[in-house]
C-alpha positions as CSV (number, residue, x, y, z in Angstrom):
1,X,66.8,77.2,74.2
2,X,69.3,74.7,73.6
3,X,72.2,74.9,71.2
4,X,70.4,77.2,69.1
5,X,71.7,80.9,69.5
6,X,69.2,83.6,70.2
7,X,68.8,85.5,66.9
8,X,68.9,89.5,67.6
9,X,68.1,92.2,65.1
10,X,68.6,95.8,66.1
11,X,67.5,99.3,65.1
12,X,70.5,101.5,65.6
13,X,70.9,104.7,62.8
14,X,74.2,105.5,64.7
15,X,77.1,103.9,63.2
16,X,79.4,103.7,65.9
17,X,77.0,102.6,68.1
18,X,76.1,99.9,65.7
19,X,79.8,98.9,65.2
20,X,79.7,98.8,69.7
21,X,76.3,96.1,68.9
22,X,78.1,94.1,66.6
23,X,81.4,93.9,68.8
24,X,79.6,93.2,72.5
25,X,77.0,90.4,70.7
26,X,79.7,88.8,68.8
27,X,81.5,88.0,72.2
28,X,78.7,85.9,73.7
29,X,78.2,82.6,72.6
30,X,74.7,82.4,73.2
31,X,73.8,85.4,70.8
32,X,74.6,86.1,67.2
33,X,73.4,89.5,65.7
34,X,71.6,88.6,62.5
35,X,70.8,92.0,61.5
36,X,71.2,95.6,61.9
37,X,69.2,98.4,59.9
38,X,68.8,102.3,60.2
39,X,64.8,102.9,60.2
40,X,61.6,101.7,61.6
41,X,60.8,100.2,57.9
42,X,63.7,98.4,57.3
43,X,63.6,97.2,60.5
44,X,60.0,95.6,59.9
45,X,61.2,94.3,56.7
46,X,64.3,92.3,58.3
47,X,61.9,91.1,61.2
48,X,59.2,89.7,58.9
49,X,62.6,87.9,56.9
50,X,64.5,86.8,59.4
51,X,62.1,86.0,62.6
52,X,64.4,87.1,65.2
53,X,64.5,86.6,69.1
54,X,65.6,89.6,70.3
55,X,64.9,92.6,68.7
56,X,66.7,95.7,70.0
57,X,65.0,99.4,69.4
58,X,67.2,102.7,69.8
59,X,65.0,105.2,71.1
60,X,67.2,108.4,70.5
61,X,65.2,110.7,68.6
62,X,62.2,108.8,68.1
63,X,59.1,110.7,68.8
64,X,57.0,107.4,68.3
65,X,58.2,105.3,70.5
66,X,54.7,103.2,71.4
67,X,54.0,102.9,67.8
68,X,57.8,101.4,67.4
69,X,57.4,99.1,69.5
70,X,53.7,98.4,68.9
71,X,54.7,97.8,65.2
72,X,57.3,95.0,65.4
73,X,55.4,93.4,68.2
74,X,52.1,93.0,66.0
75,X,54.6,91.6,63.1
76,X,56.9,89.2,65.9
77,X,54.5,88.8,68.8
78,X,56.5,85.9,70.1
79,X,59.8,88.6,69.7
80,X,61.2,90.1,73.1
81,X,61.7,93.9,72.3
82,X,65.2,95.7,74.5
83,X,65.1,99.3,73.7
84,X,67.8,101.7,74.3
85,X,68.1,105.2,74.2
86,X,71.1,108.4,75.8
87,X,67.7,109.4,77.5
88,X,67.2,108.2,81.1
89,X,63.7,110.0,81.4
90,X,61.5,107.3,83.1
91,X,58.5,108.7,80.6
92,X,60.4,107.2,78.1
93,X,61.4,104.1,79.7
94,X,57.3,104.2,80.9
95,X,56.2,105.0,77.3
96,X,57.9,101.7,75.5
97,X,57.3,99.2,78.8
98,X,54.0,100.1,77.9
99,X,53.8,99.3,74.7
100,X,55.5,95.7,75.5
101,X,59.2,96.2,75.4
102,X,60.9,94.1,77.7
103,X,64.3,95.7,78.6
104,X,65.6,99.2,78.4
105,X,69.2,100.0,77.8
106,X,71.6,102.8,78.6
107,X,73.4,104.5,75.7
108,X,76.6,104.4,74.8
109,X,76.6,100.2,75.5
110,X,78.1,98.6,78.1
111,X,79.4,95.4,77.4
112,X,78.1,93.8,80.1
113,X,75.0,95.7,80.7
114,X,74.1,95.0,76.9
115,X,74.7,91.1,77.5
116,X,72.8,91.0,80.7
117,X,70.1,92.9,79.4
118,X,69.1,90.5,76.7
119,X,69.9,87.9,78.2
120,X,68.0,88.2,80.9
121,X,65.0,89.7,79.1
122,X,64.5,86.8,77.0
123,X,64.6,84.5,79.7
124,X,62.2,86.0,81.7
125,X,59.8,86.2,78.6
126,X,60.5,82.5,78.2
127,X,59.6,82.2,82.2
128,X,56.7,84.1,81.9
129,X,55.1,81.7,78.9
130,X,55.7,78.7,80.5
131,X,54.0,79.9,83.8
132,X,51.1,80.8,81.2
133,X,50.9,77.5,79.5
134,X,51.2,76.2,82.5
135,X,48.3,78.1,83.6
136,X,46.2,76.9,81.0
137,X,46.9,73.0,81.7
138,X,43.9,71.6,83.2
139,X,44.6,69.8,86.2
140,X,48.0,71.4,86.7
141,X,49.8,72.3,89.8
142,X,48.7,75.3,92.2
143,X,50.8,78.3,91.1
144,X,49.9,81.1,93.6
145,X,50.3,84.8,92.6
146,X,53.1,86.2,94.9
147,X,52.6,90.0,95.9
148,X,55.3,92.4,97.0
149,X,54.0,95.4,98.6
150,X,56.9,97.8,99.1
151,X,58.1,101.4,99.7
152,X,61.7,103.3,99.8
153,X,60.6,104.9,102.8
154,X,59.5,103.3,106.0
155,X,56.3,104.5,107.9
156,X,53.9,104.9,104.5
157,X,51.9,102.5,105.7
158,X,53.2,99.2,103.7
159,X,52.1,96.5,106.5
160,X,48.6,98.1,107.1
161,X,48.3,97.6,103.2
162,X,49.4,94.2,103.2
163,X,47.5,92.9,106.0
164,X,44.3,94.6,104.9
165,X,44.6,93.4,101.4
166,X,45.5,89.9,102.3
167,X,41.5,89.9,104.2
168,X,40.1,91.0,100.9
169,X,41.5,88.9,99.0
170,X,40.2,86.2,101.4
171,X,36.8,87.9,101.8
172,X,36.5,88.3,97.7
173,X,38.3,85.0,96.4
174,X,37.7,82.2,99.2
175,X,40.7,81.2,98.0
176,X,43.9,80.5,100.2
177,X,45.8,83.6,100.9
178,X,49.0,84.2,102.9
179,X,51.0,86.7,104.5
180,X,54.6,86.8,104.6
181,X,56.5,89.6,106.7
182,X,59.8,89.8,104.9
183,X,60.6,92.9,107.3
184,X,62.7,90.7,109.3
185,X,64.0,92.6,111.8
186,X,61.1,94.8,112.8
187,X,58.5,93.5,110.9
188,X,54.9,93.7,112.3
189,X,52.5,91.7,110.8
190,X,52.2,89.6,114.3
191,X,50.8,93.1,116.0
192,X,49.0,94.5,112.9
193,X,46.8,91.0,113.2
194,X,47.6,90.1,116.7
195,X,49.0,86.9,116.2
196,X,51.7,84.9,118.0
197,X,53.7,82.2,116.8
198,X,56.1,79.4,117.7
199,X,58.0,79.8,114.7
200,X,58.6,82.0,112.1
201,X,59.9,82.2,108.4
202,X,64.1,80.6,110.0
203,X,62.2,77.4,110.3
204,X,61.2,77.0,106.9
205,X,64.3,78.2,105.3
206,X,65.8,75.6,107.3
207,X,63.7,73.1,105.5
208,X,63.9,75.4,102.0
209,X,64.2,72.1,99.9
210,X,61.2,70.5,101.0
211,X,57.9,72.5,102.2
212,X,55.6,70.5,102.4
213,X,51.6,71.3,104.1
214,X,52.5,69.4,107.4
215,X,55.3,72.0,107.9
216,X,53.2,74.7,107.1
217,X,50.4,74.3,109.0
218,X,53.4,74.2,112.2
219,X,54.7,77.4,111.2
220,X,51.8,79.5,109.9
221,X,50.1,81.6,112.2
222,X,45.8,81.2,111.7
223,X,44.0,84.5,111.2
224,X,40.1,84.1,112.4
225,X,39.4,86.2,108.7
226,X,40.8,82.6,107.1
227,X,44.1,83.8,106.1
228,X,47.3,82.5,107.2
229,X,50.3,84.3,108.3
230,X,54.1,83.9,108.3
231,X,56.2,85.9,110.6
232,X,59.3,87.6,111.3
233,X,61.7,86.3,113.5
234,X,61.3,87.1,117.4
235,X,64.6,88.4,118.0
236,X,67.1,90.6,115.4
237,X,69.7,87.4,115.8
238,X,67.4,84.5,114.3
239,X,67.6,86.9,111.0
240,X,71.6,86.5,111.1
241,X,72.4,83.8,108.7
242,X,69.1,83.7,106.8
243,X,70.1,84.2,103.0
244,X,67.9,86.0,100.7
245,X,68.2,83.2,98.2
246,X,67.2,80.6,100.8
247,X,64.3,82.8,101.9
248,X,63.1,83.6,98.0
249,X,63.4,79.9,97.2
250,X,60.7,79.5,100.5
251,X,58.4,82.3,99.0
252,X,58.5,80.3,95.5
253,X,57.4,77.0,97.2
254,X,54.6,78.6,98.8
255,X,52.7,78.9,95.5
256,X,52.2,75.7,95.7
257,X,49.9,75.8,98.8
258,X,48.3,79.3,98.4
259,X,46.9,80.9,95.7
260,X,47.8,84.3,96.8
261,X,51.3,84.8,98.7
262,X,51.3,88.2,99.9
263,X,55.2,89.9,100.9
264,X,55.4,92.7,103.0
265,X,59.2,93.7,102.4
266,X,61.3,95.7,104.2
267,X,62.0,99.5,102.9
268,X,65.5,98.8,102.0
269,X,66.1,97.8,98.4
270,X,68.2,94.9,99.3
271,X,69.1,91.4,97.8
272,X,66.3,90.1,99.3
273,X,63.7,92.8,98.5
274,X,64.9,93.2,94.7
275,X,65.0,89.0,94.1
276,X,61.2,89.4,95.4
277,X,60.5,92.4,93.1
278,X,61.9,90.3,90.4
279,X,59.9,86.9,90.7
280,X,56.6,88.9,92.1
281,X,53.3,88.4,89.5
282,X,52.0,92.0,91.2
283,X,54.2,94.8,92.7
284,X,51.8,97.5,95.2
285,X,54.5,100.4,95.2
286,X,53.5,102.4,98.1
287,X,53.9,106.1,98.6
288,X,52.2,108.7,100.6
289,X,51.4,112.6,99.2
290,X,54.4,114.5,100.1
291,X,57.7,115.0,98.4
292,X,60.3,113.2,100.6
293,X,58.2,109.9,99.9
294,X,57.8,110.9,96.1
295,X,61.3,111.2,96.1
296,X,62.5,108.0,97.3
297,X,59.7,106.4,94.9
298,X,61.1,107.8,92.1
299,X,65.0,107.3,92.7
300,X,64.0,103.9,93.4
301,X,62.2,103.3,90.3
302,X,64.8,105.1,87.9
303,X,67.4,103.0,90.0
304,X,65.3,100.0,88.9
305,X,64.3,100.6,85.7
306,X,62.5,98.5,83.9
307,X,61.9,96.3,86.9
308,X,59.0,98.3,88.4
309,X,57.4,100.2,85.1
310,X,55.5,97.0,83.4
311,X,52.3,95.8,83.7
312,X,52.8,94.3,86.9
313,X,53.1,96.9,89.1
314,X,50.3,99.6,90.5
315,X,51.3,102.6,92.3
316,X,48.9,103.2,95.6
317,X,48.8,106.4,97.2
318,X,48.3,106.4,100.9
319,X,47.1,109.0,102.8
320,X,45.0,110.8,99.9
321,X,43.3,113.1,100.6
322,X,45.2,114.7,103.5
323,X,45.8,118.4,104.5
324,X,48.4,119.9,102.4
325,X,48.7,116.5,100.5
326,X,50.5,117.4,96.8
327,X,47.4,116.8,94.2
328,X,47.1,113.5,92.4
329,X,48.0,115.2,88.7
330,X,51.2,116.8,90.6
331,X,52.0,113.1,91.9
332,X,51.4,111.6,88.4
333,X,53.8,114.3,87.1
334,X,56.5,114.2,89.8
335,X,56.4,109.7,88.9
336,X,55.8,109.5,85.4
337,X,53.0,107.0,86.3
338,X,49.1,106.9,87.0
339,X,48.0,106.2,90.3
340,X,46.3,103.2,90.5
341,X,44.3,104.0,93.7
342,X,44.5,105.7,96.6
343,X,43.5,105.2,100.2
344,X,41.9,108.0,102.0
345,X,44.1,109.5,105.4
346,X,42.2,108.3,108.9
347,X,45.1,108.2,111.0
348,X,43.4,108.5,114.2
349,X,40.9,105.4,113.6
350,X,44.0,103.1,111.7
351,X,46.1,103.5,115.2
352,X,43.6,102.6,117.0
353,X,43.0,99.3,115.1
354,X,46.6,98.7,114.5
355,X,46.9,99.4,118.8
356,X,43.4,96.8,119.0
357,X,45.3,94.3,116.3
358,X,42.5,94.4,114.2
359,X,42.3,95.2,110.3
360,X,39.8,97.9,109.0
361,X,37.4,95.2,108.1
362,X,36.6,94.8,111.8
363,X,33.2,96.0,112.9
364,X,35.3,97.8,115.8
365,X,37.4,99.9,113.2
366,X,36.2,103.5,113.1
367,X,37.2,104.0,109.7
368,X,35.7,104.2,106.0
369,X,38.5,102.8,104.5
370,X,37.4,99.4,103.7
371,X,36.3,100.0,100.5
372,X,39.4,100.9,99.1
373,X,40.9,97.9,100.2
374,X,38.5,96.1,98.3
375,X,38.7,97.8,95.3
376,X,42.9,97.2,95.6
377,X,42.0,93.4,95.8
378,X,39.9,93.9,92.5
379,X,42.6,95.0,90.8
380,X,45.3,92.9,92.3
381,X,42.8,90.0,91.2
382,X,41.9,91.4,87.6
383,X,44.7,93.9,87.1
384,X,44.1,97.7,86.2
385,X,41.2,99.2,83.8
386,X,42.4,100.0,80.6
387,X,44.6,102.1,79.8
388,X,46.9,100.0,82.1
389,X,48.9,101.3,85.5
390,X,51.5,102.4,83.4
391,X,51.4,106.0,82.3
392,X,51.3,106.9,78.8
393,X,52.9,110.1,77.8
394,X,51.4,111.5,74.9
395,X,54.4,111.9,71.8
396,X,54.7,115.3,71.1
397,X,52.8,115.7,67.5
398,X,55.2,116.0,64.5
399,X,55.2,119.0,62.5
């Protein structure tokens, strides 16, 4: 937008929290509160009048929270939707992402948390139509899909997903795929593929302004499956003085020359790890069927929210079945989420093709497991069945 100020309506019944709305918006230059009303009717009404931006959605007490949301959205679809809510419940969060909301909010507001919140939920609704009309430009630029596969917890099996996924992808698109191990210090794409390189992902941050094919045919490693691999650095001090922003601006060019960009990223929710979260198209959160990892997943994701409850992302369970493995219902329950698939536990025959350097597709893997990996390139290619990834908790029924 330009001069214009984003327009915000809100849905708040609480008075003092409405009086806290009107205070924090009127402080920004950039957002003026048109409107604020005390029921789902009213709130309709002033939506359909005014034609708002922003339209924020207090949760507390609402039993219908899809149907909220659903509501304004089918009246404003153009609208970004920030609910809020005393309730921290990642159900809840789960229910309205679901529905379309676009931020979630933690009552009693924060100044700055409100600001940021709206701000940065519109702009990434403005982001995400211009990389759709974009999309539908004949003869447009390449704009690959980046990938983030990622766990809390180290040793779920992240890189075996990545690398195997990156060959279906190849296998079922024909289309340019890459890999990118953003575990930098210990990352092991190189051994999971057996590949060796010259160079690594420090040479083309160096040159972060201007990656161009030349530069990535030197630095890319060839697999013989077709896809192409960027590694981590050979030694823990080449990653000293690499910035995450340099490195997520490098990840952002290589749309341009791949049409999938797959990240393996480091179990650490750093700057790096989160800024990759953040621009990713599809987010593989990894976790394997035992409480610990569960655990981690679900801190992670609360600490998170909304970042990894929309549409992008698909929970994979790893490992499944395995003995003494918590049942997928029990996993659903302990997350809040459905599992988008699972891969089945064959530890002895994946260590033996991680030790050979060969993925699972290899006639020399003595595993079964291919087939899930081509059913998690299916849906990393046409997204999850309906009902999407996202759990929906049914509302409990209203006397």
């Amino acid at each position: 937008m330009s001069a214009e100020q984003i327009r915000v309506v809100a849905l708040e019944p609480d008075g003092p929290s409405a009086d806290a709305l009107r205070e924090h918006i009127g402080t920004d230059e950039h957002l003026r509160l048109i409107g604020t009303v005390g029921d789902l009717p009213a709130l309709l009404l002033e939506v359909a009048r005014q034609r708002p931006h922003i339209i924020v959605i207090a949760l507390d007490g609402n039993r219908a929270v899809q149907r909220s949301v659903k509501e304004v959205l089918e009246l404003a679809p153009d609208a970004c939707v920030v609910v809020s809510s005393r309730e921290t419940d990642p159900a809840l969060v789960s229910r309205a992402v679901t529905a379309g909301a676009r931020g979630f909010v933690v009552k009693p507001y924060d100044r700055g948390e409100l600001l940021s919140t709206l701000r940065e939920a519109f702009a990434n609704l403005l982001d995400l139509r211009r990389r759709q009309q974009g999309d539908r430009v004949e003869g447009s630029e390449r704009r690959g899909q980046i990938i983030a596969v990622y766990s809390p917890k180290g040793g779920v099996g992240c890189t075996t997903i990545a690398t195997n996924v990156a060959v279906a992808l190849r296998a079922r698109t024909k289309k340019a795929v890459a890999i990118v191990d953003l575990d930098l210090q210990f990352g092991d794409v190189g051994v999971a593929l057996d590949l060796r390189a010259a160079n690594s992902i420090t040479e083309l941050v160096s040159h972060s302004d201007a990656v161009d094919a030349a530069l990535i045919d030197d630095v890319f490693a060839k697999h013989f499956s077709g896809i192409s691999a960027l590694l981590a650095p050979e030694t823990i001090e080449s990653v000293e003085g690499l910035e995450p922003e340099r490195v997520i601006q490098v990840i952002e060019q290589l749309r341009k020359h791949f049409d999938y960009v797959i990240c393996d990223l480091w179990s650490t929710l750093d700057e790096l790890s989160v800024g990759i979260l953040r621009c990713a198209d599809r987010i593989l959160l990894v976790s394997t069927p035992e409480l610990p990892s569960l655990k981690n997943l679900r801190r992670v994701i609360a600490a998170t929210t909304p970042l990894l409850l929309d549409e992008r992302t698909l929970v994979i369970v790893n490992r499944h079945p395995s003995k003494a493995s918590l049942r997928l219902p029990d996993i659903e329950r302990n997350l809040g989420r459905t599992i988008a698939a699972t891969i089945p536990s064959e530890g002895i025959g994946v260590t033996q093709a991680i030790n050979e350097g060969i993925t699972l597709f290899d006639a020399r893997a003595r595993t079964r497991s291919a087939g899930s990996y081509k059913h998690l390139a299916e849906l990393v290619v046409d997204g999850p069945p309906k009902p999407a990834a996202v759990r929906v908790a049914r509302p409990a029924r209203s006397a």
